[in-house]
N, C-alpha and C positions, 0 to 999 in steps of 0.2 A: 504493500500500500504506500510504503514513503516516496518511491519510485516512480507511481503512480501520480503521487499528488505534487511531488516535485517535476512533474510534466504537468499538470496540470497549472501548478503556481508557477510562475516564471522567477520571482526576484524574491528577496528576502524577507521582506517586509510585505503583511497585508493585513486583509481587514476581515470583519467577519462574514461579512458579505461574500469576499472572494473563497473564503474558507466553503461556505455554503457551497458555493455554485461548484468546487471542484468535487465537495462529496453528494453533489444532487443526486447523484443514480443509487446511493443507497436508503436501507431500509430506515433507519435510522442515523444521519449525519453526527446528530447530539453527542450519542451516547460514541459514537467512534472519535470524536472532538475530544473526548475525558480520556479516551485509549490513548490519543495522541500524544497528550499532554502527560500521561503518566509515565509514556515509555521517551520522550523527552526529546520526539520528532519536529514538535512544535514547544514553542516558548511562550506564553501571555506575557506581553508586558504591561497593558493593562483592560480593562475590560470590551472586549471587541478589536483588539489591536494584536498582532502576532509577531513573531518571525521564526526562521526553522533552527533548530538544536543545531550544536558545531559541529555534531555529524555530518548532516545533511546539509551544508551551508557551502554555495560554491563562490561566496565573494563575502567579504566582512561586513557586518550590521553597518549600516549608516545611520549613526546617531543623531545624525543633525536632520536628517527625514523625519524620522521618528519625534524628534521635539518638536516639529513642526504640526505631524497629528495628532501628540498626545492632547493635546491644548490649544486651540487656535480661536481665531487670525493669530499666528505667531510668528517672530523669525529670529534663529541664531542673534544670540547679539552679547552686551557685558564684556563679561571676561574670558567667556571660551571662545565668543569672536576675536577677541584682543588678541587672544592664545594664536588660533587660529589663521589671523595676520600676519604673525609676527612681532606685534608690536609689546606683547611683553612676552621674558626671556621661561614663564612658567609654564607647564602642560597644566591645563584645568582639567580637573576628570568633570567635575559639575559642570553638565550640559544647562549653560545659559541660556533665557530668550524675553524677550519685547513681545509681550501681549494687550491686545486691548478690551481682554477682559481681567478681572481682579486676579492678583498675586495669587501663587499656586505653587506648591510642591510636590513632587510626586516621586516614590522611592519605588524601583523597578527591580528586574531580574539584571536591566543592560546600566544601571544607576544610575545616580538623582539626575533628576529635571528640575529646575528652579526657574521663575515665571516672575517678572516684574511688570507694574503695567504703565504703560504710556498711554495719551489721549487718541483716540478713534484719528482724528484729523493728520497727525504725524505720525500714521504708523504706516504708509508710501514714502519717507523720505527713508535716503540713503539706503536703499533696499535690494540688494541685491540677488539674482537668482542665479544659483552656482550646479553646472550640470558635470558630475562627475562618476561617466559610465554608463549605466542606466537608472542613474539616479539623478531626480533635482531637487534641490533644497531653497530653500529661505535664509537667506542672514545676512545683518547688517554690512553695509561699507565700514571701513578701519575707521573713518568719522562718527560714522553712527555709533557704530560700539562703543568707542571713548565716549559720543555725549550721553549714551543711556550711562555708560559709569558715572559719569562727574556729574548726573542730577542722579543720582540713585545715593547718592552721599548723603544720606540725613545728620548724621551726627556730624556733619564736616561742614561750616560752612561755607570753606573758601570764597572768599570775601575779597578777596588780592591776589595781584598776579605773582606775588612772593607765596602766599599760601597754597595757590593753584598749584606752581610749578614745583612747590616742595611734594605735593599730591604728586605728580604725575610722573617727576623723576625721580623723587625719593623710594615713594611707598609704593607706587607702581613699577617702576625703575622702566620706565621709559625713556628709548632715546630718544635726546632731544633735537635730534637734525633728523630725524624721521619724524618726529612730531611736528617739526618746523615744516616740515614739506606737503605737510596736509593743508585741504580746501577751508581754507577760514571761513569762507563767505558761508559754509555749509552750517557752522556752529552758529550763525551769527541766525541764520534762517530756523535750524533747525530748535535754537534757546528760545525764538521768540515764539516757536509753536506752541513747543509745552511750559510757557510760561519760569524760564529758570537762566536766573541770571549768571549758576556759573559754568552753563553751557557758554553762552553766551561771551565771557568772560576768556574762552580757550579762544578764539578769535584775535583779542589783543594778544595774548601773550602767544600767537605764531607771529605778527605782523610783528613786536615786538624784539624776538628772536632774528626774526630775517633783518629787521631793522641792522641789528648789532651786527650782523656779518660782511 
């Protein structure tokens, strides 16, 4: 049967719907769904959402797909877009994302999903759709990312472009000639959507930076 349904399913990732349709010729689909699952052909990651056991898998999970349907309208964004970039030097295992519905976490079989929320109106900016394979995802531009971080700062309120940039290369340990080389005008649009000044704020201190060079 795994053989079967992996001609059936094509990719790694699906849904319960597709699940349905590849066991429709039998007597009972349900009860072969709970076989599936216990002999570890199939994976839940959460209700209605699958992929197949590392037996059966002929290309690695795409994480960044999957945060995209655990939870949506969503897309990659924070700090595992940041990761992701390049733009800082840490592997995040916590799968990040920008939603615009209310904050969410979800602990899985493939691990955490964390869910911030942004306003309905800015959540088309800096958005990228990234096709790798037979996969496409959602997530943010290297801009977006940083401004969903730098207003996800509640306890921080950088207030200065001394406090910012002690944020951003300190504690972030971002560089700063890669940070310099990002679209300001993008911070400047994208702070005044969600209402946050220290989006807003990374704008001066790249023009600022380029200044000095």
């Amino acid at each position: 049967m795994s053989i079967e349904l992996r001609q059936a399913i094509g990719r790694e990732e699906f849904d319960y719907q597709a699940l349905m349709n590849a066991l429709s010729h039998l007597a009972n689909p349900r009860e072969k769904v709970t076989a599936l699952l216990r002999k570890g052909v199939i994976v839940r990651v959460k209700k209605g959402l699958y992929v197949f056991g590392d037996a059966y898998r002929r290309r690695a999970i795409s994480r960044e797909l999957l945060a995209n349907w655990i939870y949506g309208p969503s897309l990659v964004s924070l700090d595992y877009a940041l990761s992701y970039h390049g733009l800082i030097p840490e592997r995040v295992p916590v799968l990040t994302s920008s939603t615009t519905k209310g904050p969410k976490r979800f602990e899985t079989p493939l691990g955490r999903f964390v869910y911030r929320q942004i306003p309905t109106s800015a959540f088309h900016l800096g958005l990228d759709r990234r096709e790798v394979g037979d996969v496409a995802f959602l997530i943010a531009t290297p801009e977006r990312a940083l401004a969903d971080k730098v207003r996800d700062q509640r306890k921080n309120p950088l207030r200065s472009l001394a406090a910012l940039a002690t944020f951003l290369f300190d504690d972030l340990r971002i560089d700063s000639e890669a940070f310099a080389q990002l679209d300001a005008s993008f911070f400047e649009t994208y702070g005044g959507q969600v209402g946050s000044n220290k989006v807003t704020l990374c704008a001066a201190l790249i023009r600022q930076l380029r200044g000095a060079r």
